[in-house]
C-alpha positions in Angstrom: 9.6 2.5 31.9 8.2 4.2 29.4 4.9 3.1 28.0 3.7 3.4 24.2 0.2 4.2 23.0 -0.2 1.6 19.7 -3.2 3.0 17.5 -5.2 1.0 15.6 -5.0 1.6 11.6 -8.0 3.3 11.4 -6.5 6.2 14.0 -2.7 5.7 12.6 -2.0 8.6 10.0 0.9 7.0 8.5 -0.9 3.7 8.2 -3.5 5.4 6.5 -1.6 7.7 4.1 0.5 4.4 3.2 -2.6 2.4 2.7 -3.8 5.3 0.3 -0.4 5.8 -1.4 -0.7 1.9 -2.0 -3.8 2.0 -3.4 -3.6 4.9 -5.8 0.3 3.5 -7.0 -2.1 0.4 -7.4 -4.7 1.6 -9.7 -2.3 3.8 -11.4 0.3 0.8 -12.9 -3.1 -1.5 -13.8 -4.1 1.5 -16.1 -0.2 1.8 -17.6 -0.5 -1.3 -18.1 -3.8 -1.4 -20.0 -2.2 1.2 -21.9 0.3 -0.7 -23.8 -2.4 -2.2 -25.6 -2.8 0.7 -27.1 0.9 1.8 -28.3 1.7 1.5 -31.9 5.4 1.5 -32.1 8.1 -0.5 -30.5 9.4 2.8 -29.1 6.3 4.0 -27.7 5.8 0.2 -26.2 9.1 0.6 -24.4 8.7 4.2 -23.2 4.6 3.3 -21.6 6.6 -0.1 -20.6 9.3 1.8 -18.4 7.1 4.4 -17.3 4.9 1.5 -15.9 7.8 -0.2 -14.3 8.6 2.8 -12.2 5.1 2.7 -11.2 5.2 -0.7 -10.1 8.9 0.1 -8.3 7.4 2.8 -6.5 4.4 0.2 -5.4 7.0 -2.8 -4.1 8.4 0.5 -2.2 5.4 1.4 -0.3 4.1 -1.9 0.4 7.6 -2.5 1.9 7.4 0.5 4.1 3.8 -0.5 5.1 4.0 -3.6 6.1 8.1 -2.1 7.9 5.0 0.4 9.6 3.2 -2.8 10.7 5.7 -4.7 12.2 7.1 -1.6 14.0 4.3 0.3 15.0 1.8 -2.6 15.4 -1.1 -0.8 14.7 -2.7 -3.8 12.4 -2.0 -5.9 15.4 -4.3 -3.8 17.5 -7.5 -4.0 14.6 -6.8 -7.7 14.6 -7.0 -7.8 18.9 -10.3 -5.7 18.7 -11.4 -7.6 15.5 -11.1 -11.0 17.9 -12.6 -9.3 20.8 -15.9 -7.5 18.9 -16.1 -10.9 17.9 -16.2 -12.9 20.6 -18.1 -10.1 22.3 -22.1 -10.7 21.7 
């Protein structure tokens, strides 16, 4: 039987590039969307607005694939085990 070797997040490379894609699609869509304050034509308005959506489509993506990397991969689960045993650990 074979055995696998779960990481936790902090060792997994894909959890951490996810987490940083996440993130940066994150910051990215708030500042589109602070931008449409600042359009002065309808057309504009709906250019900055679509532009913003395929942010925000991009975002739903990753956050799907991270927490799909979760539930496969388990690595959260792991931080959470050590999390609970630091913890009860004095």
């Amino acid at each position: 039987m074979a055995t696998e070797t779960l990481l936790s997040r902090s060792d997994c490379p894909e959890h951490q590039r996810l987490r940083k894609q996440l993130n940066g699609l994150l910051f990215t869509y708030r500042d589109m969307l602070a931008a449409l304050d600042n359009v002065s034509t309808i057309d504009e308005f709906e250019e900055a607005y679509e532009r913003a959506e395929e942010v925000h489509l991009l975002f739903v993506r990753t956050r799907f694939d991270l927490l799909i990397h979760i539930q496969r991969h388990g690595c959260t689960t792991i931080e959470s085990l050590e999390r609970k045993i630091a913890a009860a650990t004095f």
